[in-house]
N, C-alpha and C positions, 0 to 999 in steps of 0.2 A: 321117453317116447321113441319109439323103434324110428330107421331111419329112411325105410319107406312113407310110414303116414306122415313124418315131418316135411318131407318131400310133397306129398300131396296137401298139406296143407298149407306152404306154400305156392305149388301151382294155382290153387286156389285164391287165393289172397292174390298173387302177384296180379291174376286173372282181370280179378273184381276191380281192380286198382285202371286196371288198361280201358276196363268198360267204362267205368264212371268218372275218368278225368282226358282232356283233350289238351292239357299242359304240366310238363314236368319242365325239370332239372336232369340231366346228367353230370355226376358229380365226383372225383376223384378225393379219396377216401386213404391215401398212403400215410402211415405213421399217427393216424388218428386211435386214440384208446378206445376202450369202451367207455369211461368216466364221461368225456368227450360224447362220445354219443349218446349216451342217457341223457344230460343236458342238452343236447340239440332235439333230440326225440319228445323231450319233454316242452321245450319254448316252441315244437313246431305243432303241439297238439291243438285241434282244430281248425288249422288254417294249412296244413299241408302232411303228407305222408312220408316217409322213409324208410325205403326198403332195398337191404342190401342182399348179394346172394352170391353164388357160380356163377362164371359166365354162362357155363356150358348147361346148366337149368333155364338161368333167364332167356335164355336163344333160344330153349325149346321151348319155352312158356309161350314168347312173342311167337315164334313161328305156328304155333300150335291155337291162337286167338286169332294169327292174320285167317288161316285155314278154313276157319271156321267162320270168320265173317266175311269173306271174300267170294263174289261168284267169280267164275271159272273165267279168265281173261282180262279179271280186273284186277288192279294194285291195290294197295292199302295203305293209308298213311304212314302206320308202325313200322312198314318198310324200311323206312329213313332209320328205325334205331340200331336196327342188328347190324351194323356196319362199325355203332361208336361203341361196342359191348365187348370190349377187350379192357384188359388191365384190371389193377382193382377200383373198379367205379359202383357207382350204387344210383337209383333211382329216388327222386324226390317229387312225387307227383302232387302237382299244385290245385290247391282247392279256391284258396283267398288269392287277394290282388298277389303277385312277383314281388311287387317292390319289398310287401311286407315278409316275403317268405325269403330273401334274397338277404336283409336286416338281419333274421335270425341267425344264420348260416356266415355272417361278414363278424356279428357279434362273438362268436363261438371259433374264431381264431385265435389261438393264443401262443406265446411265444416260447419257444422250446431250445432245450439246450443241445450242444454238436454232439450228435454220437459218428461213430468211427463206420463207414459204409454208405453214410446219404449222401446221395448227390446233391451238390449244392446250388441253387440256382440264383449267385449271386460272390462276387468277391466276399471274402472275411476276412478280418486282419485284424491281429493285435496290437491296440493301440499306443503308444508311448505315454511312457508314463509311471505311477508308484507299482509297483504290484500287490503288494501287502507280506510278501515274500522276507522270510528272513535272510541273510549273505549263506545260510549251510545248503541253500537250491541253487547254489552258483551253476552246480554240474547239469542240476535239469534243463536251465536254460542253455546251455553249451552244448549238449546234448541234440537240442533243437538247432541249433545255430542261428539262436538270436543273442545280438550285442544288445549287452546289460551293462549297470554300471551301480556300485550301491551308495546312496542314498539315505543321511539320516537313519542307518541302521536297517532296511529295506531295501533288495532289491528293485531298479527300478531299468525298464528297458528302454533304451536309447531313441530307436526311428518305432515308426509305424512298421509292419511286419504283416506281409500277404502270406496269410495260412492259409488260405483253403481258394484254389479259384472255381472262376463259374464252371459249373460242367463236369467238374471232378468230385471225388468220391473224399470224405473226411478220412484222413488218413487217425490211426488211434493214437498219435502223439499231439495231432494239431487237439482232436477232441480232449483229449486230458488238459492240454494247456489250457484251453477255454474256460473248461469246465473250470481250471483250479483261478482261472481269472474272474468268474462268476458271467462271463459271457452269454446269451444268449443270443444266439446269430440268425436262428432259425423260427418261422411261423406254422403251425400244425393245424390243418380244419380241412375243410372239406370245401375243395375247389371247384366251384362250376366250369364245367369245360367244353358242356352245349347246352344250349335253350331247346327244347321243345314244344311247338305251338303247331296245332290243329294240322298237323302234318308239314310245317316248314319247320325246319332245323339251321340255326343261327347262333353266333358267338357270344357270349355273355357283354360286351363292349358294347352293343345295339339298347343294353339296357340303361350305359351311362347315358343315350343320347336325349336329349330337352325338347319341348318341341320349337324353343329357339334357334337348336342347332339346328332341325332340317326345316324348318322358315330359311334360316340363314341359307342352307347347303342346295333349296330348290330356288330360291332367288339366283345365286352364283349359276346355276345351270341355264336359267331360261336367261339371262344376260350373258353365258356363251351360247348360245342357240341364237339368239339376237345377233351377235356380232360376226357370229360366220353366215348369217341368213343375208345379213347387209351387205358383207362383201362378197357374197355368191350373188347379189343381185335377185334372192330368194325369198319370197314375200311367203310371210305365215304371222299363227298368230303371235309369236313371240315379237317380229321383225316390222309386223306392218304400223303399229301406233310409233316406232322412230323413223320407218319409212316417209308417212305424213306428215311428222313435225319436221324432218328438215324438207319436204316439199314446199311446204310451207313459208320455210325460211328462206327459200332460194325463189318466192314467191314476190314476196315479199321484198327481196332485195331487188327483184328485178322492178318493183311498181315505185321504187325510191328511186331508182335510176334513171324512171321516165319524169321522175319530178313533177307527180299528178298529173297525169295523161289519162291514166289510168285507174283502178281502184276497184274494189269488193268488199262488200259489208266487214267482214271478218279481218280484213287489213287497217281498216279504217283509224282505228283505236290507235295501233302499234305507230300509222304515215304521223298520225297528228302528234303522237311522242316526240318521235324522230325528229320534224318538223321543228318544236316548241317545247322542248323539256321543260323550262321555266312557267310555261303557262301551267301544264301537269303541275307543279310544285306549289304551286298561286293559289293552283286551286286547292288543293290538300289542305294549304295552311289557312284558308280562308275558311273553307268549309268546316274545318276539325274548329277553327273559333267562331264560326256561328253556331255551331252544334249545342258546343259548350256553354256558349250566353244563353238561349233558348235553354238548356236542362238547366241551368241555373234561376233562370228566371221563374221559369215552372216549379222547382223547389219550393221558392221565395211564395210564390199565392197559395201554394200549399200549407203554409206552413202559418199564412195569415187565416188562413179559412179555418185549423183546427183551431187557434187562441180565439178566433169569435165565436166557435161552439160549444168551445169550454168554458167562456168567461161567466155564465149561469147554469151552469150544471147542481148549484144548491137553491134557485128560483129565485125570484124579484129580478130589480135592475141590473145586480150588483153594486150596489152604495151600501157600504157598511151600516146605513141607519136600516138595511133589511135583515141585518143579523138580531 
């Protein structure tokens, strides 16, 4: 296919994808094969899209829909994407729930061995230990300058050994050594590196959150809200239900000071505590044993009432001469 109508047949596609979905994926795509993506393209069939391309097409594709669906002085949500449309990233426009589209894509990571050029985002090091090496690799390890020592006929290397650090590029001696260690240091798939939803754009980390954590993370706030509101002397509604309970308490300590002079429905309960804690206790345990004789007693007639209605449930007296 020539490589204008591919091109339009993309713009088209990429098009259709922008009208009928109002949530994707933005997704970085480096060192992923094609095997890789046929597998991914395949687990994401009917519950999401994936489509990679140019930048410099997909910019014109998105500029060329906002164009078109935007009257003159207003924004467009899609706005928000042409800014993250750099690098090799690809779109994944979402149909079904995220979580499940999000699975696919975490699934389809797999782990890969060092080649000599990635950057690494992560220490690597080779660990101490056999190598499986015979003593004629003495030179390669020396080579490297790592202390080895042989072992039952085996080369074997001494300490741990920082090959590769964060941020730096494999150099092609660290990646052969790996390689000849059976190492795999590295994970290859396709990394989400923005959420897009109905025109807001957020970090994939919003997706680990529960809704325990923001229960937990909106309670912590409206309890700093509360405690600067108190010590501003600043009544709201975070501040004002700890406002009244300690009026309350300071109420209340004042109506115990006057030693019943005074008094209000709502205090009442709390002076007679104060007052007589033992009586409170008197009663509790009085009450909790008369509760307890009374359901037990109740049981007991119960239990006489079914054996007198079952004692003739086959007719007559009950005296065996009615068998």
């Amino acid at each position: 296919m020539p490589s204008r109508e591919r091109k339009a047949e993309y713009f088209e596609r990429l098009t259709a994808l922008l009208a009928d979905n109002t949530k994707l994926f933005i997704v970085d795509a480096d060192h992923v094969g094609s095997l890789q993506f046929q597998n991914i393209r395949k687990q994401l069939r009917g519950i999401a899209d994936l489509i990679m391309g140019k930048n410099t097409l997909i910019r014109k594709v998105i500029k060329t829909y906002i164009a078109d669906n935007t009257e003159e002085g207003e924004s467009h949500p899609y706005q928000a994407l042409l800014p993250l449309v750099r690098r090799n990233i690809g779109f994944i426009f979402v149909k079904d729930d995220i979580a499940n589209v999000r699975k696919v894509i975490d699934d389809n990571i797999v782990p890969a061995p060092a080649r000599a050029g990635i950057v690494s985002d992560h220490d690597v090091y080779a660990p101490a230990g056999p190598t499986g090496c015979d003593p004629s690799a003495t030179n390669y390890f020396q080579a490297l300058d790592i202390p080895t020592k042989i072992m039952k006929g085996q080369i074997e290397i001494v300490n741990d050994v920082l090959m590769v650090k964060t941020g730096e590029k494999v150099t092609p001696g660290a990646a052969s050594l790996l390689n000849k260690l059976d190492i795999k240091p590295f994970s290859f798939g396709l990394v989400i590196t923005h959420v897009y939803d109905n025109g807001s754009v957020y970090s994939p980390k919003v997706l680990d959150l529960t809704d325990e954590n923001l229960i937990n993370k909106f309670k912590a706030g409206v309890n700093n809200v509360a405690a600067v509101s108190i010590a501003l002397n600043k009544p709201n509604l975070a501040s004002v239900p700890h406002m009244l309970s300690k009026a309350m308490q300071r109420m209340i300590a004042v109506l115990a000071a006057a030693d019943g002079e005074f008094k209000f429905e709502k205090a009442e309960e709390t002076l007679a505590y104060l007052k007589d804690p033992s009586a409170f206790a008197a009663a509790g345990g009085g009450g909790g044993g008369a509760a307890a004789a009374e359901e037990e007693k109740k049981e007991e007639e119960e239990e006489e009432e079914e054996e007198a209605d079952t004692g003739n449930m086959f007719g007559g007296d009950g005296d065996d001469a009615d068998w």
